[in-house]
Each structure stands twice: as C-alpha cells, then as structure tokens.
C-alpha positions in Angstrom: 56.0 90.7 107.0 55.5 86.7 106.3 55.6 85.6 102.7 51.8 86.0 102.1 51.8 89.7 103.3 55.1 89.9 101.2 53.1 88.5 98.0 50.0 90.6 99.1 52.3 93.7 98.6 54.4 92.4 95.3 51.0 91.7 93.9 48.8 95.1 95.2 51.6 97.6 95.3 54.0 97.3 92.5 52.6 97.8 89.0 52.5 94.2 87.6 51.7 93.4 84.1 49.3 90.2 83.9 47.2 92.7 86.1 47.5 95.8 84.3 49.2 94.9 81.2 50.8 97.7 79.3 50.3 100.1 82.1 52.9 97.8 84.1 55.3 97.6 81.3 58.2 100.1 82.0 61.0 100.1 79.0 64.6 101.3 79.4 67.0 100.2 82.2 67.5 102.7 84.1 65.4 101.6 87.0 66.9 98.3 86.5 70.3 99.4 87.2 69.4 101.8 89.8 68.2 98.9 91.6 70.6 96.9 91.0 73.5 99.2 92.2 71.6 99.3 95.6 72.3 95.0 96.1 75.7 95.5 94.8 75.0 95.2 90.9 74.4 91.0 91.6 74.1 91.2 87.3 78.4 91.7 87.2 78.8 89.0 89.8 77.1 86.3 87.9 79.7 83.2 86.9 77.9 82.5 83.8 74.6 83.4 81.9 72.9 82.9 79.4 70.0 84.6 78.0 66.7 83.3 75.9 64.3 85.2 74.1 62.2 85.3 71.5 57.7 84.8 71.2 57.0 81.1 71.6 59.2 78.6 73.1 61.7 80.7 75.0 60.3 78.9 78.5 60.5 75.7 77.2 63.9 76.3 75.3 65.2 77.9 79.2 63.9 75.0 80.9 65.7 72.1 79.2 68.9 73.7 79.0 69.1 74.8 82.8 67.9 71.0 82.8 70.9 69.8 80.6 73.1 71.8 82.9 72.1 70.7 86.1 72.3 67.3 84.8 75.5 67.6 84.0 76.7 68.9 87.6 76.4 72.6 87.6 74.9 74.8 89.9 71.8 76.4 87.8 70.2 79.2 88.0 67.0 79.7 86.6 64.9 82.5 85.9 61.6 82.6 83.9 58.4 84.3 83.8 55.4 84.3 84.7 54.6 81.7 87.4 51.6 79.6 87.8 50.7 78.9 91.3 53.7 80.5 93.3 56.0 83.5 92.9 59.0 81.3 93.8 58.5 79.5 90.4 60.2 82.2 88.7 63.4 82.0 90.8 65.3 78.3 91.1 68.6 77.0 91.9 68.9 73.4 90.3 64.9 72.9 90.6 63.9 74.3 94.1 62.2 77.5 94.4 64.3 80.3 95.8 63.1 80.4 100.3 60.3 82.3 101.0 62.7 84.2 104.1 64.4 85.5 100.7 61.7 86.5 99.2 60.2 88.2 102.4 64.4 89.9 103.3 64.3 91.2 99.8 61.3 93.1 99.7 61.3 94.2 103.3 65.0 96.1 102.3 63.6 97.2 99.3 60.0 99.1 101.6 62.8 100.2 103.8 64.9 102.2 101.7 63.0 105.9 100.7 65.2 106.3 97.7 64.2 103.0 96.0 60.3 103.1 96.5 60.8 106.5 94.6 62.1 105.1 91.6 58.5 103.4 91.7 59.8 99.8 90.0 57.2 97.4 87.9 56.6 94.1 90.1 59.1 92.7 87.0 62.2 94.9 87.7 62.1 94.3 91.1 61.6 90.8 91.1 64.3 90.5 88.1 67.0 92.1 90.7 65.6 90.0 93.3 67.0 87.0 91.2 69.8 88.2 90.2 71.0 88.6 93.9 69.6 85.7 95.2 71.6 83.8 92.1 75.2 86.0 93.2 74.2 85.5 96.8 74.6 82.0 96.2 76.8 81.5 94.1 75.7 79.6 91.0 78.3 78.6 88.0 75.5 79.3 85.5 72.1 81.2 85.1 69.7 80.9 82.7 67.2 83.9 82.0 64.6 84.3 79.9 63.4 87.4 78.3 60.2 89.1 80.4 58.5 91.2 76.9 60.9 92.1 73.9 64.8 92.1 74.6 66.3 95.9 73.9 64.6 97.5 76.6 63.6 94.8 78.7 65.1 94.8 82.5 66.9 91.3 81.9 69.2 93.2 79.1 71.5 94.1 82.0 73.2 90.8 82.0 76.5 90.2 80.0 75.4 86.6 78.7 77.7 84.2 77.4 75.0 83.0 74.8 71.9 84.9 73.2 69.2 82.8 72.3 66.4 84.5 70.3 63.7 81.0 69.5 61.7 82.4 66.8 58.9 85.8 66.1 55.4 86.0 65.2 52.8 88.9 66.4 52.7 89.4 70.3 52.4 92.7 72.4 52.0 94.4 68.8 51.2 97.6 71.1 54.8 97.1 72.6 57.3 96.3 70.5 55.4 96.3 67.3 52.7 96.1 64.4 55.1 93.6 62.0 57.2 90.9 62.5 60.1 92.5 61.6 59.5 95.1 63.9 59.4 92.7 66.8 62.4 91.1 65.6 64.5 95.1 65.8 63.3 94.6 69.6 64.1 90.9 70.3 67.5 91.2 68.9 68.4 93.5 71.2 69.6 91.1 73.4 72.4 90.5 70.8 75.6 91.4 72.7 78.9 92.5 71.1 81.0 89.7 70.2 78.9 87.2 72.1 77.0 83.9 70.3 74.1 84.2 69.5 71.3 81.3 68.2 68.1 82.4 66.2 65.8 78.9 66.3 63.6 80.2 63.7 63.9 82.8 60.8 63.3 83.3 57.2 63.0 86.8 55.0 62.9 90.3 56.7 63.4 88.7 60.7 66.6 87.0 59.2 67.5 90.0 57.9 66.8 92.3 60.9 69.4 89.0 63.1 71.7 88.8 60.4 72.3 92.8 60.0 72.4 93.2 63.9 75.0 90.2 64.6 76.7 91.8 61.9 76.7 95.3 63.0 78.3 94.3 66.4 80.1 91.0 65.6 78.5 88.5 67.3 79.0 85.1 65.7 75.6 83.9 64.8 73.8 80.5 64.1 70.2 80.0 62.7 69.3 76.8 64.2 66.3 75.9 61.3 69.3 76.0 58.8 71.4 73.0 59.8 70.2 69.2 60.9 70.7 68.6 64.4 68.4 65.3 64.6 67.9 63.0 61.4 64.7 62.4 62.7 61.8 63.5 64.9 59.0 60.4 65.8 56.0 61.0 68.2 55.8 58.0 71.0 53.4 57.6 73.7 54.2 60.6 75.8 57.5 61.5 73.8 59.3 62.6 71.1 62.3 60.4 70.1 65.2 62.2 68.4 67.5 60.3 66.5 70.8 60.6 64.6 72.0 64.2 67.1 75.5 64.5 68.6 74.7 63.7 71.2 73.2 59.9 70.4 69.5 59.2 70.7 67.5 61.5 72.9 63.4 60.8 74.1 62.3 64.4 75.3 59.6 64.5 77.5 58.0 67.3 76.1 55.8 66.5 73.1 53.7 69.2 71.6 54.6 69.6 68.0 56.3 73.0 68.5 58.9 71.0 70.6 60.7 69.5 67.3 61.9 73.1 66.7 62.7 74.1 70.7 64.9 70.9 70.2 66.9 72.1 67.0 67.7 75.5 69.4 68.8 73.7 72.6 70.9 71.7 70.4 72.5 74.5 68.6 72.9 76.0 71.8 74.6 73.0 73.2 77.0 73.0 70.3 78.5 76.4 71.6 78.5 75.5 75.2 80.3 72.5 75.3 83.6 74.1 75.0 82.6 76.5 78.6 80.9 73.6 80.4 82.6 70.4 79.7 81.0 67.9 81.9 77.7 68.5 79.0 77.9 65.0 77.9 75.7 62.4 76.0 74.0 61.2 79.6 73.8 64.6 81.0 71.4 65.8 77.4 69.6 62.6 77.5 68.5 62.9 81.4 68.1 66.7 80.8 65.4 66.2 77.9 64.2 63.5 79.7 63.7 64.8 83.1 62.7 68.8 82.3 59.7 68.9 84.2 61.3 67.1 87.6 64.2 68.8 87.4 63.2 72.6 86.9 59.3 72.8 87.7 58.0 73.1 84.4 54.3 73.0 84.0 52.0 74.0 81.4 53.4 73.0 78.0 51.4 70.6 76.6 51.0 69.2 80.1 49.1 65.9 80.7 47.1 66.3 84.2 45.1 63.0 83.3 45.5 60.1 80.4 42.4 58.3 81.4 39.8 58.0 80.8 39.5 61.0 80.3 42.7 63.0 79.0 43.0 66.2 80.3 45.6 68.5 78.6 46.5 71.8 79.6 49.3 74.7 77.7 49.9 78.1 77.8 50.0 79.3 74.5 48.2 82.4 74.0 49.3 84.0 70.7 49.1 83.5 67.3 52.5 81.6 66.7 51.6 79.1 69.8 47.9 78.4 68.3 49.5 77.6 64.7 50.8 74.7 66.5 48.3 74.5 68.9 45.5 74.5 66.9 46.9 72.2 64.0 47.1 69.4 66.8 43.5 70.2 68.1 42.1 69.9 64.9 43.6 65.8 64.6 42.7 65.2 67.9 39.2 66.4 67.2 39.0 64.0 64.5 39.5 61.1 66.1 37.3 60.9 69.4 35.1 64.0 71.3 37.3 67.1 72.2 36.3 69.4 74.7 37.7 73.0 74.9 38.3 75.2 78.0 39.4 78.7 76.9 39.6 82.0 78.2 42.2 85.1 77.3 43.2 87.6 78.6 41.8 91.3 76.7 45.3 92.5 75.1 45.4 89.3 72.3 44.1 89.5 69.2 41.5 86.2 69.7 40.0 86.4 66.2 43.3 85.9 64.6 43.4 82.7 67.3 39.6 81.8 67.0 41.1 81.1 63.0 42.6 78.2 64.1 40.3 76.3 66.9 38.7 73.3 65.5 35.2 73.3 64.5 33.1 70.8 65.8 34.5 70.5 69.5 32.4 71.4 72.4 33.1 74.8 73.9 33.5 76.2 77.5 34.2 79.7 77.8 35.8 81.2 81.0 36.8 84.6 82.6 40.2 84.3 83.6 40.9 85.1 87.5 43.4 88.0 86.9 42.2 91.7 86.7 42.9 92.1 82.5 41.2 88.4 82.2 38.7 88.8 79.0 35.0 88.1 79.9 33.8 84.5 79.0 30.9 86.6 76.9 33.6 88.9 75.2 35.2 85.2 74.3 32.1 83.6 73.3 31.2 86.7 71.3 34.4 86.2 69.4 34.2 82.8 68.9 30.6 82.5 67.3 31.9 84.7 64.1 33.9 81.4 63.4 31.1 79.0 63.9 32.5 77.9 67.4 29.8 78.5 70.0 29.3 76.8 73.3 28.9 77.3 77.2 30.4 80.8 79.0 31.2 80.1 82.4 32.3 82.4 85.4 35.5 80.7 86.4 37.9 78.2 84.9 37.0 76.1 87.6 33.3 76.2 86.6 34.1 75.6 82.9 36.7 72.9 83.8 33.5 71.0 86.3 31.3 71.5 83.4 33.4 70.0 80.5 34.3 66.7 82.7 30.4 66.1 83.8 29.8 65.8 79.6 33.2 64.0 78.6 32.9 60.2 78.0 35.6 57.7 78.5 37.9 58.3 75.7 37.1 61.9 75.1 39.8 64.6 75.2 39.7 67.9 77.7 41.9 70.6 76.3 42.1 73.7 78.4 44.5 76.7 77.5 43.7 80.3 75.9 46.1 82.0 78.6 48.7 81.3 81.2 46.4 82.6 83.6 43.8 79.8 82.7 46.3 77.4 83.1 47.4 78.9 86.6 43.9 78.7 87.3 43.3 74.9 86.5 46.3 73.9 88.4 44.9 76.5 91.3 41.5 74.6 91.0 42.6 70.7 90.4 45.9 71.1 92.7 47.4 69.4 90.4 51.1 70.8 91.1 50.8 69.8 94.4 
C-alpha cells in the first residue's frame, strides 16, 4: 500500500472515535499490550517519558514542554491526539512528522499478522503502539504523551513516565468516564504512578481530594501547580503573553488565549521537577521553547491567528464546557468592541446548551455540519442555539459558513470559528492554511 491507501484503511477499517465516538472507545489495556508485545513492547524501551492528561490544556501543556526540551538539545518525542489535516501530526521527533514509509511498514505488518487483526484494535491503540515504536526505533532521550480520553484505562497508561501531569477537570465524555467532576478526576488520576511525580495544574474541593488521596495511596510526591506562584505577573501584548518574575527570568509565550496563564503555571511546575533529569533546561532553552511552540512542534489550533487584517480570523479547538468558560469570556470582550462573527459547529456527543450558555449575544452566527461522520447538523446547532437568543445562518460545510462570514465582515471586524476540532481541521482543510 502507499500512504493514502494506508490512511484509507486506518480511517475505514479500524474503529476510530471522532467517527464513531463511544463505539470506538475500547477501555483496559489488554489489547494495548498485546500489541505491543508483538513490536517488542517499544513502551519498556523508551529513555524517558513523560505523560500529560487531564480535560483542557493537556495539548497545549504537551506541546510547550516537548518544545522546552527540544530547545534545550534533546531528542523529543511527541505524541498527541487528534490531528488536524494529517495523521503524521500525531507522531513527531523534534517537530517533523514521523515518514509516511513508517506509517505505511507499520500497518502493512500489522494486516499481515492473523493474530493481531483478531484482537480487532481501535484506530487509537494501534496508532498509540505505532508511536511508541517509531519513538524506540529511533531512539529518542525523551517522549512526551498526552492522554487520548481519561487516564486509568486509556491505552497510553502503559508507559512508566517519569512525570504525571494531570492540567485540570471539568465535564467531558460524561458517558465515559463520568457524570461529576469528581468522577472524572477517579479516571484521570489514573495515570498517577507509584512513586513517580506527579503535577495537578488545577484543583480545588472533591478533584483535590480524589489527587491528593491517590498520590497518597501510592506515594507519588505530588504538586498542585494553582497553589504556588510561578510568575509574579501575567500581561497580554500584541500576540503574547509576557510572564515576569519565573525562575527561569522573563518569558513572552506565544500562545495567548486566556486559558494559557494557567497551562503556564503547569509547564513551570513541571519544569521544576525536570531540571534535575535534563540539565541542559536552562533560562534560553524555556524562553525559545514558549516562544517558538508552534514552529517547533506543529501546533495549530489554539487560539490560532490565520489572518490579523483586516479582517482577523481566529480559529481554536475547544469544544467542552471548561474550554468555552474561557472561550466564551474572551468572545464576549471582543464582541464588545468591533463586529464578531461566529463559525460553529459540534460534533453530537457534547452537551452544546451547557456551551450555547456562554456564546456572546449579539454576534452574527454561521452554523456548520462538521465533515466527520458523528459531526452535529448545522440545524441540530442552530436549533440549540436559538433557545439562547443566538440565531443566524446554517450552512452545509465549514467551508460554506467560513465563505459566508468573510463576504459580510468589514475591515476591522473579527471571524471566530471553533465549536470542534473537526471544524477547525476543516478550516485549515478549506483555507490551506497549514500549508
């Protein structure tokens, strides 16, 4: 096979969750390590890892410290989830995509081999391995990977991390891991290893409890980042976010959105415990690695400016109801101060009137149908929307919502388009912007 007929089958074959959503979502490890024992368990020959999770902010949080690292001379591994435009997104060694003749080796063994199609694997346990090796193969000092959905019995949990990193909780994949934070919080502290570090960004009544009691329970030394002061002071520039008064001198971090300031205060936390196991982090290495995150790892997506004028066009991935408290705080200031124009679309497992909550009133709205197969209909959207007073245009593509909301923006207005991290895949898909 070439890499599109390799993608044709990962994407039509192999149960994959942003097409089927729960139905893909396989808990337990079993499979996982089954996999794994066939490419010579690549999880126990891994230098170094370290593993993020947590609701919002655990791609962002990945990101900058596989930047930080590469910065400061280490080979980095990378893995996050989901991609955008290209599978290889999800698999990096200091920035570049894993080859597609890797990609294309690793599945044809895998079609080859009767005894692993019969363990039927979700699209995310077999590309997890597929990392993992490729990682090994290559031999990288470090890895970074972030969480796919939960922590306890999510395939990642093989790994034997150096550093747990658990950002923050609010209500996500309630169906999966469960109806309360606290709940979510037993699943995402799975990840929480005997002995091993671990950082919790974010965390106050019952979710501290449910870190404090598991760190406890197996001994892990454990540091809630939102308790201590690892900046004096946070000040929004043009573009930036200047951080003052860290260890590590002044730092101007390229990415912006408000949730940031708190991603910060858990990179830094992390950095504080991995600066005695990779001492060439130094004060140039964390300034070039905030700086820098995007062109150094690929990230797209968070709070990502595609156009400044004149007319700004701002795209990000949030899509639950702890990324749209931030989210829609900075909406609603935008909105009053010039014309804002929102492109939205979900996809059918969120609960959107919880989100709809916080979307300013008074913008003009364009509703799309995301492109993948669980994407919510623009009407189902629009529907939803108009029980808050928000009503506008449906549309049957991003694209065609995207077209729409430039040919009525003015010079100076702002285009906002997010909902989902398909509709963002979508826009880039559409605009080529990551090209």
């Amino acid at each position: 096979m070439d890499y599109k007929e390799t993608l044709d089958y990962l994407y039509g074959q192999v149960p994959m969750f942003q097409n089927l959503g729960a139905g893909a979502y396989k808990p337990g490890l079993d499979t996982t390590l089954a996999l794994a024992k066939h490419w010579g368990a690549p999880h126990k020959r891994l230098r170094a890892a370290i593993h993020v999770g947590g609701t919002n902010g655990k791609g962002s949080t990945a990101h900058t410290l596989a930047a930080i690292l590469q910065s400061a001379g280490y080979k980095t591994g990378l893995y996050t989830s989901p991609h955008l435009v290209d599978f290889r997104e999800r698999i990096r060694i200091n920035g570049k995509p894993v080859d597609k003749e890797y990609v294309t080796r690793f599945v044809s063994d895998y079609m080859a081999d009767d005894s692993l199609t019969a363990l039927h694997p979700t699209f995310f346990e077999l590309s997890t391995i597929m990392a993992l090796s490729y990682f090994a193969d290559e031999d990288v000092d470090v890895v970074v990977i972030e969480v796919g959905l939960g922590g306890r019995l999510d395939c990642t949990n093989i790994i034997s991390p150096l550093l747990s990193i658990i950002t923050n909780i609010s209500l996500d994949h309630t169906a999966l891991l469960g109806h309360t934070e606290p709940e979510i919080a037993v699943e995402k502290a799975g990840i929480i290893k005997p002995g091993i570090p671990a950082v919790v960004g974010n965390a106050s009544g019952e979710v501290r409890e449910v870190f404090a009691a598991k760190a406890s329970q197996v001994g892990a030394p454990l540091t809630f980042a939102c308790e201590h002061a690892y900046f004096s002071k946070a000040v929004h520039t043009d573009g930036h976010i200047e951080y003052s008064g860290t260890a590590w001198g002044a730092i101007e971090a390229e990415l912006c959105g408000d949730c940031q300031i708190e991603n910060t205060a858990t990179v830094l936390a992390a950095l504080e415990i991995l600066k005695d196991k990779f001492p060439h982090i130094n004060p140039d290495a964390v300034r070039q690695g905030f700086a820098s995150v995007c062109g150094l790892t690929g990230l797209m997506g968070r709070w990502m400016t595609l156009q400044s004028a004149p007319v700004r066009i701002i795209c990000d991935t949030g899509h639950n109801i702890g990324g749209w408290e931030w989210l829609g705080k900075t909406l609603r200031d935008i909105s009053q101060h010039g014309t804002l124009h929102m492109v939205l679309g979900f996809v059918n497992d969120k609960d959107i009137d919880a989100i709809m909550a916080q979307m300013p009133v008074g913008a003009s709205y364009h509703f799309a149908t995301p492109s993948v197969k669980r994407g919510r209909p623009a009407e189902e959207t629009a529907a939803a929307a108009a029980q808050f007073g928000l009503n506008g245009i449906c549309h049957p593509t991003v694209a065609d919502a995207f077209d729409a909301a430039k040919a009525s923006a003015a010079d100076g207005d702002t285009i906002f388009v997010g909902g989902s991290t398909f509709v963002v895949a979508d826009l880039l898909e559409a605009t080529a912007a990551c090209r």
